[in-house]
VOBA-1610 file (N, C-alpha, C; in pm, whole numbers, padded with zeros to 5 digits, always signed):
BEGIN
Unk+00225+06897+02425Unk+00250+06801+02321Unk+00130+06799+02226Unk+00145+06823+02090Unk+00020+06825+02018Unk+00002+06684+02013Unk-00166+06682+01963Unk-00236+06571+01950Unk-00276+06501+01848Unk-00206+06614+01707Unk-00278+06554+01560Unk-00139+06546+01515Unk-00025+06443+01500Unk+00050+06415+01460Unk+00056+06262+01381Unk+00104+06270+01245Unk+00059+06118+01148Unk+00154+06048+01249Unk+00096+05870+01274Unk+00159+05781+01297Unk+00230+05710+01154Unk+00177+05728+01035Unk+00258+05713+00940Unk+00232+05758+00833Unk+00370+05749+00784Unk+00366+05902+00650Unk+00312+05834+00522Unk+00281+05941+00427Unk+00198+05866+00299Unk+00267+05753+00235Unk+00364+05762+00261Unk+00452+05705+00168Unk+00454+05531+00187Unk+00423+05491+00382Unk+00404+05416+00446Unk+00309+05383+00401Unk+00236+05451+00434Unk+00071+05409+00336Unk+00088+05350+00247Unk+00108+05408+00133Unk+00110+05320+00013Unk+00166+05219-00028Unk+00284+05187+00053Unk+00345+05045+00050Unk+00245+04984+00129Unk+00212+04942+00251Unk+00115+04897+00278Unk-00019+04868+00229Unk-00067+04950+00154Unk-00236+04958+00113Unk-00193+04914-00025Unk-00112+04850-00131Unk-00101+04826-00227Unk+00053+04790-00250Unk+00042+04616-00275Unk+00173+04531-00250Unk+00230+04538-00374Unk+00327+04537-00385Unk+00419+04572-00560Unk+00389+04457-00614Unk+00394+04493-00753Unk+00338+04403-00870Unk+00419+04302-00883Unk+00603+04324-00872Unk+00686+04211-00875Unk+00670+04068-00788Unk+00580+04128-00638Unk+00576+04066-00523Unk+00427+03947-00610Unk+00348+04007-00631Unk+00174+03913-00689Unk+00265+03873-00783Unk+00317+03882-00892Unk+00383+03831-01002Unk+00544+03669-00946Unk+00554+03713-00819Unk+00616+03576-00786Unk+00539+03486-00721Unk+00433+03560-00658Unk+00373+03475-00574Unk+00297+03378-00680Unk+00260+03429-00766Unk+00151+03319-00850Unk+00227+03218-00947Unk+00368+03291-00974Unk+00457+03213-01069Unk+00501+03098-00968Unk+00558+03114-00844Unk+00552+02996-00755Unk+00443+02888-00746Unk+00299+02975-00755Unk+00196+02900-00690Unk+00188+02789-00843Unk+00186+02847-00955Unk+00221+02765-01045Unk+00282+02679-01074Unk+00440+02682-01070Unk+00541+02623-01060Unk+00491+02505-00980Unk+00447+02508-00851Unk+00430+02379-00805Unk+00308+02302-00808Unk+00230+02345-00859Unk+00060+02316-00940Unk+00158+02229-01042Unk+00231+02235-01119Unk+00271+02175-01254Unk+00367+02082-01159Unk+00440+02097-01085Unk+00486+01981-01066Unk+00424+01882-00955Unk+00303+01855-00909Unk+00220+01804-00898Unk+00163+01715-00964Unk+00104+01817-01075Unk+00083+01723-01197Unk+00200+01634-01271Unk+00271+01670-01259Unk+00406+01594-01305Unk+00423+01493-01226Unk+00431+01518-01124Unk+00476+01355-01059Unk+00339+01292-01054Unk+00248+01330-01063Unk+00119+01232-01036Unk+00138+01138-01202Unk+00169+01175-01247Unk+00232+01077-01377Unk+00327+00966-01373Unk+00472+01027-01257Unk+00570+00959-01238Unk+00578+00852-01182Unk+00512+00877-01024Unk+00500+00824-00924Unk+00373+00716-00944Unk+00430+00554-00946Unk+00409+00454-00946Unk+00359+00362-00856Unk+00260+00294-00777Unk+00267+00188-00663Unk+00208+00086-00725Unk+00170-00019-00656Unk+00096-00140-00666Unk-00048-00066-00676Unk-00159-00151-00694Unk-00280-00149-00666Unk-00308-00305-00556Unk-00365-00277-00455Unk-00368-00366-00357Unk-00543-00455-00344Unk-00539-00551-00278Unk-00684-00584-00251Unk-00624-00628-00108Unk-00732-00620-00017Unk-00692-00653+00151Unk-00768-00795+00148Unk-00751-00873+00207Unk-00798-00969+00255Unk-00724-01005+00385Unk-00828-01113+00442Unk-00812-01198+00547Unk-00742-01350+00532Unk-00648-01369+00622Unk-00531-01471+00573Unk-00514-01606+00701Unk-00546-01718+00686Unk-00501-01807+00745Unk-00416-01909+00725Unk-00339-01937+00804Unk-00225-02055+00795Unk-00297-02190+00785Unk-00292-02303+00679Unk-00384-02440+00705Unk-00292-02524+00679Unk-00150-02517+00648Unk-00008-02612+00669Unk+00074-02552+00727Unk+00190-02577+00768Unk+00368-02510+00756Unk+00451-02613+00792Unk+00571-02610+00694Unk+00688-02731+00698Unk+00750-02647+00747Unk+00851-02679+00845Unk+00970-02651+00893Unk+01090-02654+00778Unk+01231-02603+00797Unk+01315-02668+00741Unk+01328-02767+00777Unk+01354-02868+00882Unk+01359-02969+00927Unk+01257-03058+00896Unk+01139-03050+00918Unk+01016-03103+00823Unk+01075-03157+00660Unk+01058-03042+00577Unk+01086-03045+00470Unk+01257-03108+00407Unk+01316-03122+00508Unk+01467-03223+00482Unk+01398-03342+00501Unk+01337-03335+00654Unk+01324-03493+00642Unk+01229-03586+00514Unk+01111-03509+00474Unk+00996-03543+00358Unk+01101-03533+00222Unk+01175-03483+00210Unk+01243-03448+00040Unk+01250-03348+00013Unk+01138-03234+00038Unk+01131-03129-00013Unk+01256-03037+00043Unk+01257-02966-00118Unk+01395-02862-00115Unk+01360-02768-00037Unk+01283-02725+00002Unk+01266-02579+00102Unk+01131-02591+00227Unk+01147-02550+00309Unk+01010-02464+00412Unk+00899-02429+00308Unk+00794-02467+00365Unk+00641-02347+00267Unk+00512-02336+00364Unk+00481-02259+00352Unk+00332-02233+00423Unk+00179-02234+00337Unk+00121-02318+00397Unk+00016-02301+00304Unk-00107-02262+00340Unk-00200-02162+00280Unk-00261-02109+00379Unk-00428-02054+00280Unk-00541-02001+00354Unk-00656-01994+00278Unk-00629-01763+00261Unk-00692-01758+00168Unk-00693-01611+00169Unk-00891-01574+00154Unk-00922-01509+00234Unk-01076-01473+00259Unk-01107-01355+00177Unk-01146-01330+00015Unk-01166-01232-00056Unk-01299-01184-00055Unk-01375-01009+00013Unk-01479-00957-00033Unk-01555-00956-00161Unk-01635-00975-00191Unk-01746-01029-00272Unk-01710-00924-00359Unk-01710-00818-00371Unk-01629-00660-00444Unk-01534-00678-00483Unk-01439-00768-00469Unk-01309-00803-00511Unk-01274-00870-00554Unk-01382-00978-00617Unk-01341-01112-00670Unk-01312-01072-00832Unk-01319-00978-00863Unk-01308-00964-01034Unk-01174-00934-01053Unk-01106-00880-00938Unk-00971-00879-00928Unk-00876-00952-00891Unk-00917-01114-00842Unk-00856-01179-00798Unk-00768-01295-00910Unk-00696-01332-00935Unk-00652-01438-01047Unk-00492-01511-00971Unk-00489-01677-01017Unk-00414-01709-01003Unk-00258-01666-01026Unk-00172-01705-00951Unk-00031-01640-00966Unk-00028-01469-00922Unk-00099-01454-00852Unk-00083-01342-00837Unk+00024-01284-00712Unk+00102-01239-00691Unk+00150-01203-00541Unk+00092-01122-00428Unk+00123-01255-00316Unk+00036-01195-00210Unk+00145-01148-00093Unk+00136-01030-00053Unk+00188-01017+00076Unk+00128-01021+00208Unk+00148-01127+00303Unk+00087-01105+00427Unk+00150-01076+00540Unk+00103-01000+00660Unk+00119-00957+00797Unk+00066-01028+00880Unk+00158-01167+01000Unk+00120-01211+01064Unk+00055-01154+01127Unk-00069-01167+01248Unk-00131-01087+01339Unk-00046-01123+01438Unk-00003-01030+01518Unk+00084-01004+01624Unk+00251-00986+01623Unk+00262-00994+01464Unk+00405-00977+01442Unk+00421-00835+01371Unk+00437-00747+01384Unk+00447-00614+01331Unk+00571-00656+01253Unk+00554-00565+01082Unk+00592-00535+00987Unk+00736-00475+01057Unk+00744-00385+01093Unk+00858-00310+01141Unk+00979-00446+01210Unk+00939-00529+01255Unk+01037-00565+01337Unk+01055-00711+01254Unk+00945-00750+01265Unk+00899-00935+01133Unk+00931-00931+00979Unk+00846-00807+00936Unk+00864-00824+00783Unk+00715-00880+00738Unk+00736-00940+00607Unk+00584-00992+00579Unk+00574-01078+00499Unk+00551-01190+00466Unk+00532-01316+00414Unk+00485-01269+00242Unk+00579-01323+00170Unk+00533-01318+00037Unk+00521-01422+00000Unk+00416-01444-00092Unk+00393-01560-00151Unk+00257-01533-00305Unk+00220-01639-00348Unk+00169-01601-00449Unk+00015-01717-00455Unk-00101-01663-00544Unk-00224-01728-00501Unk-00220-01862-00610Unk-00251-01987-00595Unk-00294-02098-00622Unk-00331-02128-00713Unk-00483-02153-00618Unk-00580-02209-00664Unk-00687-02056-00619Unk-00860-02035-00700Unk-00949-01969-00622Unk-01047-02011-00650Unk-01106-02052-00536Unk-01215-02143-00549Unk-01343-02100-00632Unk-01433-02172-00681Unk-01605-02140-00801Unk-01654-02081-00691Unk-01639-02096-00557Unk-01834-02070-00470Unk-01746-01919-00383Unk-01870-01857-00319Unk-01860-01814-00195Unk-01867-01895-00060Unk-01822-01828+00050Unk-01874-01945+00176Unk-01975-01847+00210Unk-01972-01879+00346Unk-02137-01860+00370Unk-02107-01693+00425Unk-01963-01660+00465Unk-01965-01492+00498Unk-01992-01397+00394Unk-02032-01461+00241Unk-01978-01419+00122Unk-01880-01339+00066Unk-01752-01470+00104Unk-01613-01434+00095Unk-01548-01535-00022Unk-01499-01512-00107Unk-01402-01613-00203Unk-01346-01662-00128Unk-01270-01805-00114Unk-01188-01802-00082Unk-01065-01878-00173Unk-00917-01842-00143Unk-00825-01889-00264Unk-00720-01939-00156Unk-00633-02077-00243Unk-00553-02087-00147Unk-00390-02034-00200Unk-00334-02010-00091Unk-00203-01957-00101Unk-00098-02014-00081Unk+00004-02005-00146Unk+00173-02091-00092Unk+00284-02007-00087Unk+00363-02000-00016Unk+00469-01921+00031Unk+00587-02029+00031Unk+00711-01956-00016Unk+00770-02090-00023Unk+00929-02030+00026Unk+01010-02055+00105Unk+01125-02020+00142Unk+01243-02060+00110Unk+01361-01979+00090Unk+01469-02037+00048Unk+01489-02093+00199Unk+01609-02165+00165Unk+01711-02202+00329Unk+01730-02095+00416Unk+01830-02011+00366Unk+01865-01882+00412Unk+01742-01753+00459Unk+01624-01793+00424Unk+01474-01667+00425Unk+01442-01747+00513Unk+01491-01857+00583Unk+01359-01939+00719Unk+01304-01803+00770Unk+01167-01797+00800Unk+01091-01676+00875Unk+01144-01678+00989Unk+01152-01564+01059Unk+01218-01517+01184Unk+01087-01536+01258Unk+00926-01601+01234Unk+00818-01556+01321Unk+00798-01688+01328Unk+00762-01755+01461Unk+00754-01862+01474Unk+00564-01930+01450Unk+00561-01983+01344Unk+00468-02018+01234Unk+00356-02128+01324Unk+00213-02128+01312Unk+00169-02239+01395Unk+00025-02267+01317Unk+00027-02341+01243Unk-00155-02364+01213Unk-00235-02311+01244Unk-00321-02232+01164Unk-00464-02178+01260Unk-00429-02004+01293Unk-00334-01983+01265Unk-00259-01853+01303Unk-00348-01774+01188Unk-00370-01646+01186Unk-00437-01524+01093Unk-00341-01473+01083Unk-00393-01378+00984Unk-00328-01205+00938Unk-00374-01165+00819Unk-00317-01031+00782Unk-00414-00964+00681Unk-00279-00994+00565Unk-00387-01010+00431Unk-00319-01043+00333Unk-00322-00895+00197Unk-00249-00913+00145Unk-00249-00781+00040Unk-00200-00811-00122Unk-00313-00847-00184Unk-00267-00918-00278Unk-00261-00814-00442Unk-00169-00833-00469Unk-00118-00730-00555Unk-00200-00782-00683Unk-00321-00682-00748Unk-00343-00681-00854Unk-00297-00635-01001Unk-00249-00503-00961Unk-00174-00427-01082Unk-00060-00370-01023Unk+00032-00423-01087Unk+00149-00384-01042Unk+00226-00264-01048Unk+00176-00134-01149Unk+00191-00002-01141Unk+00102+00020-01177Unk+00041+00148-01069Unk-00054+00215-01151Unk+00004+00362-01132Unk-00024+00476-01167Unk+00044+00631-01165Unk-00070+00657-01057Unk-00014+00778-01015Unk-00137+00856-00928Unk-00241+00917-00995Unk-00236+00938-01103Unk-00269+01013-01201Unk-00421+00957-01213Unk-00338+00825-01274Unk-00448+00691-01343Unk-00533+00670-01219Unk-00488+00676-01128Unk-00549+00621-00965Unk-00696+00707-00977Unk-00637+00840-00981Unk-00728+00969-00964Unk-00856+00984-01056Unk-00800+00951-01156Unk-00902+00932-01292Unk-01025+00849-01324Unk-00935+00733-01237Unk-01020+00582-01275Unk-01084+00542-01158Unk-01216+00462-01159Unk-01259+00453-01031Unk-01282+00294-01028Unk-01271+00200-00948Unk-01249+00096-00978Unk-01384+00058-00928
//
């Protein structure tokens, strides 16, 4: 059996050692194609801009409460704890969403409501603090059973769209 026989012919070769021009010519028109639409939706695509804070309960009416007093609905009223970094973003009427602690989003949901009052001083953690009211129809009674003194994290919506774009650009 001879010993100098090609394992592959030139022809093999050259497809191999040099990929056809049609093949680099899709690959980059793809790689393009989705480079631009990237940029495209980072234009489209819209969210909130958020601030996190720390959230406590310092009232809550029942429905039953609130029949017996007059009032037309349930409300919670509660303090929101804002980082010293974040107070330039904070302003009345703003909407806040909060996450009881121990009630997961997935199964609870999350308390909306909107900010007050925000107080002139810091306290002594150097935290703003603002107060909050949540207010329920009949039919929205919270499914989480509500108790004074209770926490959770609050998420209070400063700008209500921003693009990804703008996100990327701007540094807050």
């Amino acid at each position: 059996m001879p010993n100098n026989f090609e394992i592959r012919s030139r022809e093999v070769q050259d497809v191999l050692g040099r990929p056809p021009a049609w093949i680099i010519r899709a690959g980059i028109s793809l790689v393009l194609v989705i480079l631009a639409l990237f940029v495209l939706l980072s234009f489209i695509l819209k969210f909130p801009e958020l601030v996190y804070a720390d959230f406590e309960i310092t009232q809550y009416t029942t429905a039953q409460q609130a029949a017996v007093d007059g009032n037309s609905s349930p409300f919670v009223l509660g303090n929101i704890y804002i980082n010293q970094e974040d107070i330039r973003k904070i302003a009345p009427k703003q909407e806040v969403r909060i996450l009881v602690d121990g009630f997961p989003k997935s199964e609870y949901g999350y308390l909306v409501g909107e900010i007050l009052e925000v107080a002139d001083s810091l306290n002594a953690g150097q935290q703003l603090r603002a107060s909050v009211s949540i207010t329920f129809e009949e039919e929205e009674s919270p499914n989480i059973p509500l108790k004074v003194g209770m926490h959770g994290d609050a998420m209070i919506v400063y700008k209500s769209s921003t693009s990804v774009f703008q996100r990327i650009s701007n540094k807050d």
